[in-house]
C-alpha positions in Angstrom: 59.6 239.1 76.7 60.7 235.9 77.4 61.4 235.2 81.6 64.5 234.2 82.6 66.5 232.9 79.3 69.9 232.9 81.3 68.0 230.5 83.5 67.2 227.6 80.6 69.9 227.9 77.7 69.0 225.5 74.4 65.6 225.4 75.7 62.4 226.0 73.1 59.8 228.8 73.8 55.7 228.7 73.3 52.6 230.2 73.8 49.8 227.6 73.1 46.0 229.0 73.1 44.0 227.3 75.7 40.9 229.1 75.4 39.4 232.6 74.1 42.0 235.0 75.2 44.1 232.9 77.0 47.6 231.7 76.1 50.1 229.5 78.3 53.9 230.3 78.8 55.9 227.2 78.2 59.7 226.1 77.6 60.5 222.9 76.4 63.8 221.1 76.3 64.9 217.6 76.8 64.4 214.2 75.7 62.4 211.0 76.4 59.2 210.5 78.1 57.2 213.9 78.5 57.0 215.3 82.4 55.0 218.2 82.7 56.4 220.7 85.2 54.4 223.1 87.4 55.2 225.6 89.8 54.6 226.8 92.9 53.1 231.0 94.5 54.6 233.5 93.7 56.7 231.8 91.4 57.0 231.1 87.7 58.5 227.9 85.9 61.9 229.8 86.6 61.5 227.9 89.6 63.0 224.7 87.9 66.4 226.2 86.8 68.4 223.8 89.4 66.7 220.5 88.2 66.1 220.7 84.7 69.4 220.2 83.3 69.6 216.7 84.6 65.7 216.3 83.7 66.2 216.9 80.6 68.8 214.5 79.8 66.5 212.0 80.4 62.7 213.5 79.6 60.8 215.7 77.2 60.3 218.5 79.7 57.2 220.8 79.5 57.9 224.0 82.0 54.8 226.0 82.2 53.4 229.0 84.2 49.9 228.3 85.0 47.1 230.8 84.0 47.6 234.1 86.1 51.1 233.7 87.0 54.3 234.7 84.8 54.1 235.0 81.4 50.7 233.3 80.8 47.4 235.0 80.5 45.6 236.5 83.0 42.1 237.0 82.4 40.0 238.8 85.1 38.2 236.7 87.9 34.3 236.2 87.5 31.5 236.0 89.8 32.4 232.3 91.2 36.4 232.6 90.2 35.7 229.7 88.4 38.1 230.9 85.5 40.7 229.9 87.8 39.1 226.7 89.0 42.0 223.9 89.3 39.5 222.0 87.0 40.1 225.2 84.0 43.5 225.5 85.2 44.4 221.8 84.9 42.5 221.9 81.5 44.9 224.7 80.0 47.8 221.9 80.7 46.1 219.3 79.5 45.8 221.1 76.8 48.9 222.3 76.2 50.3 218.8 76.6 48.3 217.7 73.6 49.6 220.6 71.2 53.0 219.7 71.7 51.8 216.3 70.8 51.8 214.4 74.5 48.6 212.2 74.8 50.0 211.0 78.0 52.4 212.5 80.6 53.9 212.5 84.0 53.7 215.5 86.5 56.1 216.9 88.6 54.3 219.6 90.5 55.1 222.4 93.4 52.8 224.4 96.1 49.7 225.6 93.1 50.7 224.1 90.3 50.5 220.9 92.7 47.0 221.5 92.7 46.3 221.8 90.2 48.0 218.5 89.5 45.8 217.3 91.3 42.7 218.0 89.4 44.5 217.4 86.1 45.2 213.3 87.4 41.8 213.4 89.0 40.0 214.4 85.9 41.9 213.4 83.0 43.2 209.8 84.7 44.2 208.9 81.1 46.6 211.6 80.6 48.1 211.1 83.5 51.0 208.5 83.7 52.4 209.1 87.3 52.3 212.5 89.5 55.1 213.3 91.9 53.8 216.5 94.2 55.6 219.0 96.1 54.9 220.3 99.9 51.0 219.6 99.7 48.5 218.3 101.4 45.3 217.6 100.1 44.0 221.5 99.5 40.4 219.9 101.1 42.1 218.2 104.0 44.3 221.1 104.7 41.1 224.0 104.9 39.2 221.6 107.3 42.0 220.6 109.4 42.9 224.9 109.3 43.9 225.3 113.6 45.9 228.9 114.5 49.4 227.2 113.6 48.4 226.9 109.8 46.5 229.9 110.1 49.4 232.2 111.4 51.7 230.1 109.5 49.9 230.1 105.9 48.5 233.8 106.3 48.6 234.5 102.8 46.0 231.6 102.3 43.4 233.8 104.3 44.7 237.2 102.7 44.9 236.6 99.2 41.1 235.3 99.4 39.9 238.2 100.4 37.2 240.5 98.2 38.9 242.3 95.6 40.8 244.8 95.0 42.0 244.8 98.8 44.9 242.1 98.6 45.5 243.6 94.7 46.0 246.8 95.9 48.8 246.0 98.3 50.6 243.6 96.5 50.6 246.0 93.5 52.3 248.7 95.5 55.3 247.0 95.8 55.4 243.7 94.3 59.2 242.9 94.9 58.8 243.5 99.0 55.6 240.6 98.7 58.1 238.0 96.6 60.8 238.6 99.2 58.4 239.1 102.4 56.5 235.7 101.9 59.4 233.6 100.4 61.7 235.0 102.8 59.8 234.2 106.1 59.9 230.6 105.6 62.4 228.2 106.9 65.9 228.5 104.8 65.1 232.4 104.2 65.8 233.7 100.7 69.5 232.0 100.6 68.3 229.4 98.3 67.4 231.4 95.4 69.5 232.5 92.8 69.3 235.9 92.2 68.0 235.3 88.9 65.2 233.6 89.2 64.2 236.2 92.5 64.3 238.7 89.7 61.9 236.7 87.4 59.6 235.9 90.7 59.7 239.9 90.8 59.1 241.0 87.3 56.5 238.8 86.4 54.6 239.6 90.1 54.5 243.2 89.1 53.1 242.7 85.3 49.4 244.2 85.2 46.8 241.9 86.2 49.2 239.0 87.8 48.5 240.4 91.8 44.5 239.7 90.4 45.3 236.0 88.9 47.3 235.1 91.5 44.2 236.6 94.0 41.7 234.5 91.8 44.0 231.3 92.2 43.2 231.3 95.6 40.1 232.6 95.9 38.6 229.5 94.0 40.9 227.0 95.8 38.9 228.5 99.0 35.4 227.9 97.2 34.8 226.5 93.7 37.4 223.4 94.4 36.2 222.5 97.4 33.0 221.9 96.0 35.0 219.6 93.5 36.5 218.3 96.2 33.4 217.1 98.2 31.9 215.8 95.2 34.8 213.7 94.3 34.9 212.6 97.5 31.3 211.6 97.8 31.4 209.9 94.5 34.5 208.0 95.8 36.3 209.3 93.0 40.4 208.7 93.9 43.6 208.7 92.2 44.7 205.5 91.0 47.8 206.1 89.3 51.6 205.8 91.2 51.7 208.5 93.1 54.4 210.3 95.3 54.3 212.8 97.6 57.2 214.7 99.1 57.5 217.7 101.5 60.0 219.8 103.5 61.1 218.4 106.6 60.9 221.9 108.1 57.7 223.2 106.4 54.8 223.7 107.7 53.0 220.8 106.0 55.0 218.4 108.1 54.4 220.3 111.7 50.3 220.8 110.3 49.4 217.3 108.8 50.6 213.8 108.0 50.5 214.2 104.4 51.0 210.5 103.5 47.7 209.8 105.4 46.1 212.3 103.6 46.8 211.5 100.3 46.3 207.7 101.3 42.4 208.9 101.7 42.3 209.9 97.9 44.8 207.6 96.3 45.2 204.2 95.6 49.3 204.6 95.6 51.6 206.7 97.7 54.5 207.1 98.8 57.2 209.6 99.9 58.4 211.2 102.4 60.4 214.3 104.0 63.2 216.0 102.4 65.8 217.9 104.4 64.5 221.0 103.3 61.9 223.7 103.7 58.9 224.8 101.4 60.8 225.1 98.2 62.2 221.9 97.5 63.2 222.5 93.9 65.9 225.4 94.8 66.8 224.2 98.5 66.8 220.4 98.3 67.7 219.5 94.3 69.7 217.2 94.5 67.6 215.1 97.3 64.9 216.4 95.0 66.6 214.5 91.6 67.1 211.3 93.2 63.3 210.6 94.1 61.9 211.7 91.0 64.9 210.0 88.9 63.5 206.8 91.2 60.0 206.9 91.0 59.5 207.8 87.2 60.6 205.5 84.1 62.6 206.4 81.2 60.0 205.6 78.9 
């Protein structure tokens, strides 16, 4: 089936093999310099709908649905849930990027797929031209900074790591009540989505095995890539490409953290700011959204 075709008219659909058994979701559309696009939980690339059009009058776009989410593979979790490592996720796009003949590429990436951004610029620097991230902090700097605000605030951080098939087994009886329960609690409600892409957020959250990927996304971010994380940082390994870093004015990244100082501590250049917006920038804030990006990368 392919996800939301209403949502991306003219646009080109793939499945590119990125390992044994696993296959990536991805429209493309557009022309000009390639920008790699990468959403957010418990989202698919569907997520993009209000953005691409003007995108793609000026780049190649690449809209993919990371491993575990959407229409993408989603292989079961092993011992370490290092199968859905940032550092395997961030290789399935790097990979996916070079079958659709991209050496090099810019990122524009959302909530996950922002980290696993991160990991894709931090260890393939060459592929990575510039990388504009979405409502993040640092995912080290955010668990040890973790005080009862986050904590109540970011719940599903702390529930969706825990042993399997707990969180599983209650997302899977009702899927659609999870999309709306944990998009609609945050700031703007579920106003800003269009009731199309809410559907795709649905559907693909009830396929079999997406409530485990998704589970497995998290559960390495709270082990396996930390342990990237510290090594990086004590082999003084940063980001050195442009980077920019935007967030919602009334998310929870901006009452938790100073996100410009913390991506300061692993990059060599940021900037950003707030947008007048909440969590999901993309669908509440596009336009502010457009105008950044359409700033901050070149045409070519």
């Amino acid at each position: 089936m392919q996800n939301g075709p209403c949502l991306y008219p003219g646009f080109e659909t793939h499945d590119i093999q990125t390992g044994p058994g696993v296959r990536i979701r991805v429209r493309t559309g557009g022309q000009g310099a390639p920008l790699l696009l990468l959403h957010g939980h418990p989202q698919t690339h569907a997520m993009w709908h209000k953005v691409a059009p003007a995108l793609a009058g000026r780049f190649a776009l690449v809209l993919a649905d990371l491993r575990g989410y959407g229409d993408s593979s989603r292989p079961p979790g092993d011992a370490d849930h290092g199968n859905y490592s940032k550092r395997v996720m961030a290789r399935d796009m790097l990979q996916v990027m070079q079958a659709l003949g991209h050496a090099s590429f810019h990122v524009l990436a959302h909530d996950r797929g922002a980290r696993v951004a991160h990991r894709l610029a931090l260890d393939h620097p060459q592929a990575v031209r510039r990388l504009a991230l979405l409502d993040i902090a640092p995912t080290l700097a955010m668990y040890e900074q973790t005080g009862e605000a986050f904590a109540r605030a970011y719940w599903h951080w702390f529930f969706l790591i825990q042993p399997a098939p707990l969180p599983e087994r209650l997302i899977e009886a009702d899927p659609a009540a999870y999309v709306r329960d944990v998009m609609g609690r945050r700031s703007a409600g579920l106003a800003p989505f269009a009731p199309a892409a809410l559907a795709e957020y649905e559907r693909a959250l009830a396929l079999p095995g997406t409530a485990h990927g998704i589970c497995e996304d998290y559960r390495a971010s709270a082990g396996i890539d930390l342990d990237h994380d510290r090594a990086d940082r004590a082999g003084g390994v940063r980001l050195r490409m442009p980077l920019l870093a935007l967030w919602g004015r009334d998310g929870v990244v901006q009452r938790c953290f100073d996100p410009l100082s913390e991506w300061r501590r692993v990059a060599e250049d940021v900037r950003g700011g707030p947008l007048p917006c909440g969590h999901y920038i993309a669908e509440e804030a596009p336009e502010a959204l457009l105008a950044e990006v359409l700033a901050f990368f070149p045409r070519d």
